[in-house]
Backbone as JSON Lines, residues from 0, in Angstrom:
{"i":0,"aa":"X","n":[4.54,123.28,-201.32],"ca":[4.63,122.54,-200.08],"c":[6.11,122.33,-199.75]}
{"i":1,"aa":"X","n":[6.51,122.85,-198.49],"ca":[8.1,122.5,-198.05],"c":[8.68,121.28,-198.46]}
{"i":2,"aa":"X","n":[7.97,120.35,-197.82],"ca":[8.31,118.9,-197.97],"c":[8.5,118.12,-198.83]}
{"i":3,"aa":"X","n":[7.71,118.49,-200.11],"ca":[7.75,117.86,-201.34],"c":[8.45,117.56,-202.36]}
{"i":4,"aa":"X","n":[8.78,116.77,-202.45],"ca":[10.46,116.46,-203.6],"c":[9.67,116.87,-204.75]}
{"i":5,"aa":"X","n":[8.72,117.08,-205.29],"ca":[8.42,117.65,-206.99],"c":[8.03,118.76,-206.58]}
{"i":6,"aa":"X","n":[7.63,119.46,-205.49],"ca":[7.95,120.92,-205.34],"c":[9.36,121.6,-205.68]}
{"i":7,"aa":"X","n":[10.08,121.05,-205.2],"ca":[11.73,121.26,-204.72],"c":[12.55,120.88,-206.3]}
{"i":8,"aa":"X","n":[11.99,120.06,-207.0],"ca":[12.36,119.53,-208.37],"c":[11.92,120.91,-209.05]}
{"i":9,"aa":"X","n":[10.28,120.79,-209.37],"ca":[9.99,122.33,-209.45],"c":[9.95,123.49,-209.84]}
{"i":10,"aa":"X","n":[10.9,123.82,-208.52],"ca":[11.68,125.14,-208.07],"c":[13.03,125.12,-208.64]}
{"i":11,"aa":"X","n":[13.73,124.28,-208.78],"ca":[15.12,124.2,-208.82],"c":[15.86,124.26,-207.99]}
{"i":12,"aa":"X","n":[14.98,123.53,-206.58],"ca":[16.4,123.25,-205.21],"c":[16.65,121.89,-205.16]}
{"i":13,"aa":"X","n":[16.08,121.1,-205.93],"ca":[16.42,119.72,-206.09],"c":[16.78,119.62,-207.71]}
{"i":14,"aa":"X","n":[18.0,119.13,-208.14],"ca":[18.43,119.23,-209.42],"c":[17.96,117.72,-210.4]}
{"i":15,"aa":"X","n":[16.97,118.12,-211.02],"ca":[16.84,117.03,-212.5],"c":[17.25,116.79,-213.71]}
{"i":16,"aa":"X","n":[16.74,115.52,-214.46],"ca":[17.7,115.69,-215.91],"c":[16.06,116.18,-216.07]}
{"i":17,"aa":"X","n":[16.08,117.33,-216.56],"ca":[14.66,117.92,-217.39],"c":[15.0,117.37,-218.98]}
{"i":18,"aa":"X","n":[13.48,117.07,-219.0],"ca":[13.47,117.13,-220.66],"c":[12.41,117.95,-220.68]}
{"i":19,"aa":"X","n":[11.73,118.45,-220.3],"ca":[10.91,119.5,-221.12],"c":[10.68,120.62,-219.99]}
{"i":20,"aa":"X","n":[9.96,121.79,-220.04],"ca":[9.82,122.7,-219.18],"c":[8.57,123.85,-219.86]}
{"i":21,"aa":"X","n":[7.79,123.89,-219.12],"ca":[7.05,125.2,-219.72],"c":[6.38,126.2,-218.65]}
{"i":22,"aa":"X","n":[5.86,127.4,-218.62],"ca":[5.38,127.75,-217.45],"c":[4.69,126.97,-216.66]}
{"i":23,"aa":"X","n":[3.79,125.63,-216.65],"ca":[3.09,125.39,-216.04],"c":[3.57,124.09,-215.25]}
{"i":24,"aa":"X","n":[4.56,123.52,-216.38],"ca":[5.01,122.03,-215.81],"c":[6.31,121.7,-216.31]}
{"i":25,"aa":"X","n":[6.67,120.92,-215.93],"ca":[8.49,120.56,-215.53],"c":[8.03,118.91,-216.04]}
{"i":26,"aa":"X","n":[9.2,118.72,-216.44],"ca":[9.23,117.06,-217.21],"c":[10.74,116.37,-216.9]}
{"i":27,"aa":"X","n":[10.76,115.53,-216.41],"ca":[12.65,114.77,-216.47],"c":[12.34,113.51,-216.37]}
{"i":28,"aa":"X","n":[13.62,113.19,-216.53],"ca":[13.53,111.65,-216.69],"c":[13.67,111.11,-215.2]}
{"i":29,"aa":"X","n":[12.98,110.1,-214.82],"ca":[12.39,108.91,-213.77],"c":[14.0,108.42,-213.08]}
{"i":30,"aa":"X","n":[14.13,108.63,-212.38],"ca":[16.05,107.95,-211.59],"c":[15.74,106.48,-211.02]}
{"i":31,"aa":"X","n":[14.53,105.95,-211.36],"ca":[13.96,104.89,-211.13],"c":[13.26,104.1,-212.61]}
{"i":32,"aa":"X","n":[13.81,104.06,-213.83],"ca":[12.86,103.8,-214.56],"c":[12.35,102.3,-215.43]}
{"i":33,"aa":"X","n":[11.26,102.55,-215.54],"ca":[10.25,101.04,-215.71],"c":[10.32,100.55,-217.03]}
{"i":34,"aa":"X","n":[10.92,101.78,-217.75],"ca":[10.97,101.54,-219.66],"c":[12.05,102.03,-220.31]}
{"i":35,"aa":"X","n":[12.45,102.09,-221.04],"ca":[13.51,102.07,-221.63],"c":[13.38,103.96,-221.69]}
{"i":36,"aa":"X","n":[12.29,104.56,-221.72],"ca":[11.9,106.19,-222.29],"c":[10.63,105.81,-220.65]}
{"i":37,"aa":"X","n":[11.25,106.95,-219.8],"ca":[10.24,106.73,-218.28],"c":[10.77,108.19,-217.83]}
{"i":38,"aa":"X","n":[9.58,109.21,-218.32],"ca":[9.73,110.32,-218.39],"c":[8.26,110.91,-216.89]}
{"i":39,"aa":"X","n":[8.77,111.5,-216.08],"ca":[7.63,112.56,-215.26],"c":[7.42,113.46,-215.49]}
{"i":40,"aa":"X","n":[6.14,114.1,-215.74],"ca":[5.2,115.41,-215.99],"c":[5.37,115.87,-214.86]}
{"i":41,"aa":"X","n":[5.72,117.15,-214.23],"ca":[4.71,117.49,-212.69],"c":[4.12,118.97,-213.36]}
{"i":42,"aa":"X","n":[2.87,119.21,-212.48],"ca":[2.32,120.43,-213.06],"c":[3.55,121.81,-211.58]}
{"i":43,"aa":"X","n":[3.6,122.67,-211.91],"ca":[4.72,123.5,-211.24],"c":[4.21,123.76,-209.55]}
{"i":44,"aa":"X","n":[2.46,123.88,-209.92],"ca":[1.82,123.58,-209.05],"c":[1.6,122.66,-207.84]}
{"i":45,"aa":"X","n":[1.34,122.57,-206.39],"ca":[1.3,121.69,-205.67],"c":[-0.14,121.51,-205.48]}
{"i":46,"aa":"X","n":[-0.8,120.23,-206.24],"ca":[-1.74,119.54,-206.51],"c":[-1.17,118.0,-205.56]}
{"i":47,"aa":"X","n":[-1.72,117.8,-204.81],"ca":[-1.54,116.25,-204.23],"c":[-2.03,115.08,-204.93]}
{"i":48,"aa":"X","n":[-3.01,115.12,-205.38],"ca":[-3.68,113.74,-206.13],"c":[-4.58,114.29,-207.65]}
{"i":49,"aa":"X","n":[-5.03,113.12,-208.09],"ca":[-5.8,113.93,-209.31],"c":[-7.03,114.08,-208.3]}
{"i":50,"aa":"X","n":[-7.63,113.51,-207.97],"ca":[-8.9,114.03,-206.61],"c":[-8.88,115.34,-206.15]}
{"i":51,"aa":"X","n":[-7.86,115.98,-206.05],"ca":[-7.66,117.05,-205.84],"c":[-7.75,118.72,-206.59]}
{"i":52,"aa":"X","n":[-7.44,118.02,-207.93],"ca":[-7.98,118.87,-209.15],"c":[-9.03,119.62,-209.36]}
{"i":53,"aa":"X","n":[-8.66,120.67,-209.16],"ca":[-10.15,121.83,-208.91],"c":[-10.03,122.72,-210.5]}
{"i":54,"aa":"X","n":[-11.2,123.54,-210.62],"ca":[-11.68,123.9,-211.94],"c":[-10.92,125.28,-211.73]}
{"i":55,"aa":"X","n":[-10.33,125.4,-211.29],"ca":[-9.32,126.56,-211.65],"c":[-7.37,125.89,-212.1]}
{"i":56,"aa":"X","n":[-7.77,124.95,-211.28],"ca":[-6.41,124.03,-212.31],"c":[-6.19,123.43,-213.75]}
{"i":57,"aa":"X","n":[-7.33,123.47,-214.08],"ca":[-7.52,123.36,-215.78],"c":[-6.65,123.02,-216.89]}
{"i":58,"aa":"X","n":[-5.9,124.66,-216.39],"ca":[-4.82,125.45,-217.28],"c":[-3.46,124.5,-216.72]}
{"i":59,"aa":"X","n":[-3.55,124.33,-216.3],"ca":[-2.31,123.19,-215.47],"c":[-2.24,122.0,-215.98]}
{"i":60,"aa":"X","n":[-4.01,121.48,-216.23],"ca":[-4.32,120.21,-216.75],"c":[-4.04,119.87,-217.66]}
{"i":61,"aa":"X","n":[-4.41,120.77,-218.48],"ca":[-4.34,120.95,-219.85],"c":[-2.48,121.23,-220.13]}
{"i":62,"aa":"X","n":[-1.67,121.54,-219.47],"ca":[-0.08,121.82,-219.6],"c":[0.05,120.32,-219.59]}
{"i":63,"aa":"X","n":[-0.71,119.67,-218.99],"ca":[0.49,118.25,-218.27],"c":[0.25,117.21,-219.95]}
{"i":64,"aa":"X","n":[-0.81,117.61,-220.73],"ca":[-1.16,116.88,-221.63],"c":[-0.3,117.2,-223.02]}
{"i":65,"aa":"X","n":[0.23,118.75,-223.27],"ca":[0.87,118.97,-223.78],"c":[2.51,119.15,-223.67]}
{"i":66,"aa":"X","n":[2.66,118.57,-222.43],"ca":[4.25,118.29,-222.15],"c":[4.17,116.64,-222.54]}
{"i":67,"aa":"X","n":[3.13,116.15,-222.37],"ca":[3.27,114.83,-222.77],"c":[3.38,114.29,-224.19]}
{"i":68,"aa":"X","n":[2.49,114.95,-224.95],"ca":[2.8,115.19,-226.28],"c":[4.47,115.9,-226.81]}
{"i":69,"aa":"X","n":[4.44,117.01,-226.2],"ca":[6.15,117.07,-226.37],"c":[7.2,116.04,-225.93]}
{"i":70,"aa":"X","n":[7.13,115.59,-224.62],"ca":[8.41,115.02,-224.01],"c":[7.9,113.36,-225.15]}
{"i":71,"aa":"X","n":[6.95,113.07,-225.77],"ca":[6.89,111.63,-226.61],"c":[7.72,111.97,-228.11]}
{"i":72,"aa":"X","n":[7.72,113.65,-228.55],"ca":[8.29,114.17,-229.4],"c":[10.15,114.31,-229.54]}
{"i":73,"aa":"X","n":[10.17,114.62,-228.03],"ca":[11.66,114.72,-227.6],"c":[12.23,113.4,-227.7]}
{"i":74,"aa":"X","n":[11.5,112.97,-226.71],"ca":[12.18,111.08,-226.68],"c":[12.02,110.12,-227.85]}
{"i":75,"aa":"X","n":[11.43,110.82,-229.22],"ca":[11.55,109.99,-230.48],"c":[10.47,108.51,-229.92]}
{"i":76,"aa":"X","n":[9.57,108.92,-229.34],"ca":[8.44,107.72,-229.13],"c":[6.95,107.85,-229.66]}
{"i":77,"aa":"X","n":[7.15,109.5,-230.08],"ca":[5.25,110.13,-230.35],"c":[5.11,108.73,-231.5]}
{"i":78,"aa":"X","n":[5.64,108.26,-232.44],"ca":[4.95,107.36,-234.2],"c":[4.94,106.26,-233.17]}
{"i":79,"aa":"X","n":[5.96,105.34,-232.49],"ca":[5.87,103.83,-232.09],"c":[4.79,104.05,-230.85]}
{"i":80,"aa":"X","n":[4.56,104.77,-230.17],"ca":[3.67,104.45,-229.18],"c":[4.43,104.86,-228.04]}
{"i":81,"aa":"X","n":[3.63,104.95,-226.7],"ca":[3.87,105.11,-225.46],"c":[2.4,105.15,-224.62]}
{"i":82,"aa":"X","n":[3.24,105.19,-223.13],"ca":[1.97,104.76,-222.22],"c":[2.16,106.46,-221.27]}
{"i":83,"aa":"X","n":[0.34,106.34,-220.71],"ca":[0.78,107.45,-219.96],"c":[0.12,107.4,-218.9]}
{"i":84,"aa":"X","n":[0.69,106.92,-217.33],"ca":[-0.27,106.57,-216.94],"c":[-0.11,107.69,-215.21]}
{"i":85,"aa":"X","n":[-1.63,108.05,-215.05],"ca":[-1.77,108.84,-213.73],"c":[-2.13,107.62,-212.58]}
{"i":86,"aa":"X","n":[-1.24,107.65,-211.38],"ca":[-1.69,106.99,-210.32],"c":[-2.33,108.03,-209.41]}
{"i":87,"aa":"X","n":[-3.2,107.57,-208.63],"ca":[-3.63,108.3,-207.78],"c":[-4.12,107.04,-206.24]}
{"i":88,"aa":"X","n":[-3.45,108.08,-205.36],"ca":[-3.57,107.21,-203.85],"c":[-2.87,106.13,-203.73]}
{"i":89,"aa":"X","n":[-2.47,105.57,-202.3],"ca":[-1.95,104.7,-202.39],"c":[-2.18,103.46,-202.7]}
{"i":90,"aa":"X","n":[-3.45,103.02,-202.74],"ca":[-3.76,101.79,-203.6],"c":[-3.65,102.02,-204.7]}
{"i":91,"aa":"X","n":[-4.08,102.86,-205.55],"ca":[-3.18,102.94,-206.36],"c":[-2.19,103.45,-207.24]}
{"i":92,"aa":"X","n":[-1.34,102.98,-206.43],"ca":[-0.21,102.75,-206.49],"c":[0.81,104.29,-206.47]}
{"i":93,"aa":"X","n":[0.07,105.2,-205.86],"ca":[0.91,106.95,-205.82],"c":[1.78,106.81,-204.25]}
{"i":94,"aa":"X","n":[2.95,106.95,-204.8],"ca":[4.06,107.31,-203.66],"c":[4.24,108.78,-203.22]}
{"i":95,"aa":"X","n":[4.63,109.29,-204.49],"ca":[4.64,110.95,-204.14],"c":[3.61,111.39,-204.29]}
{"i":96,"aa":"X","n":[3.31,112.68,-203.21],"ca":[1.76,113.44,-203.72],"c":[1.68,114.5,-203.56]}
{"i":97,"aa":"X","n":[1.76,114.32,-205.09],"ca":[2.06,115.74,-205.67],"c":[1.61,114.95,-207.09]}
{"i":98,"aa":"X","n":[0.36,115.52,-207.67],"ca":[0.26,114.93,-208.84],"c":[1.12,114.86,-210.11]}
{"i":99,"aa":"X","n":[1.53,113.65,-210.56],"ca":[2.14,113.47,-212.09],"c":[2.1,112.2,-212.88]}
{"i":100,"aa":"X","n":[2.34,112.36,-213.87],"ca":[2.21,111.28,-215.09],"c":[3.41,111.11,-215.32]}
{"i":101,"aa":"X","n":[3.2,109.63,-215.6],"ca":[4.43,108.49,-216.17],"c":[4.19,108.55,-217.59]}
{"i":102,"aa":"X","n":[5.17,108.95,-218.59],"ca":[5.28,108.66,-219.98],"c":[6.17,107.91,-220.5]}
{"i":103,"aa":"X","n":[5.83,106.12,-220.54],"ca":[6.87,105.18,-220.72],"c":[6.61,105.01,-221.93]}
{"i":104,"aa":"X","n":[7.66,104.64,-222.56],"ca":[7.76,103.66,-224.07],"c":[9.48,103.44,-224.57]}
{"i":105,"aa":"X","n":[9.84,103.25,-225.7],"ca":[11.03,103.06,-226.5],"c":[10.45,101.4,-225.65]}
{"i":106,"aa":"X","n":[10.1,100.99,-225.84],"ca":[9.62,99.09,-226.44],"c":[7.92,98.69,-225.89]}
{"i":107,"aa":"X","n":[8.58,97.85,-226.44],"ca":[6.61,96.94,-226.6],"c":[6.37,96.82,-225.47]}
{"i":108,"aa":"X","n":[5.2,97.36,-224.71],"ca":[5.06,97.33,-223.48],"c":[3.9,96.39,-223.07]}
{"i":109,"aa":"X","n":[4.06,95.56,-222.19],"ca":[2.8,94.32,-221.9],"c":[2.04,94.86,-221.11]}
{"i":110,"aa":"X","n":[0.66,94.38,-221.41],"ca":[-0.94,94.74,-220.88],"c":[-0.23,94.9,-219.31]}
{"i":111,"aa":"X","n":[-0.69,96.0,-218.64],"ca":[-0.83,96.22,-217.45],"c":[0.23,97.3,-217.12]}
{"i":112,"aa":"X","n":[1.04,97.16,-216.5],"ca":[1.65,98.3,-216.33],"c":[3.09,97.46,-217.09]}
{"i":113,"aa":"X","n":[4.42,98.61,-217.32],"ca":[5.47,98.54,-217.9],"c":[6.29,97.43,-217.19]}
């Protein structure tokens, strides 16, 4: 999608701090972040919401779960814990849409969000 800042992230016409990368999905750190370790998944794909997730995206699905497992590996958080959380729509609480996951931790994080 033209418009989309995690398209454009992506691609590499919008420049990130990546921490992880694989064919399917792109990972960097949050320029806004809620935790001390506030890392984004995007799948490379332009998926708008998880609602949107069709059975040929799977393979995508399945990427965003194993960048998450890596980027908790990278950021030295996989043993203490971390949160991982998908918003979807604007109630709740999705700004960009373009589906991705928040992987917060490095501290004790209180019931509800970070």
């Amino acid at each position: 999608m033209e418009d989309c800042i995690f398209c454009k992230i992506a691609n590499g016409t919008i420049p990130s701090k990546k921490v992880y990368e694989d064919a399917e999905t792109v990972a960097f750190d949050d320029i806004h972040p809620m935790a001390p370790v506030h890392v984004i998944i995007i799948p490379k794909k332009h998926i708008p919401t998880m609602l949107d997730v069709a059975k040929a995206d799977m393979s995508s699905i399945g990427s965003l779960f194993t960048a998450a497992q890596e980027v908790a590996r990278i950021k030295g958080i996989n043993e203490r814990g971390f949160r991982v959380v998908i918003n979807c729509n604007k109630e709740g609480g999705q700004v960009i849409f373009h589906l991705h996951m928040h992987v917060l931790g490095g501290k004790k994080l209180k019931d509800g969000l970070a």
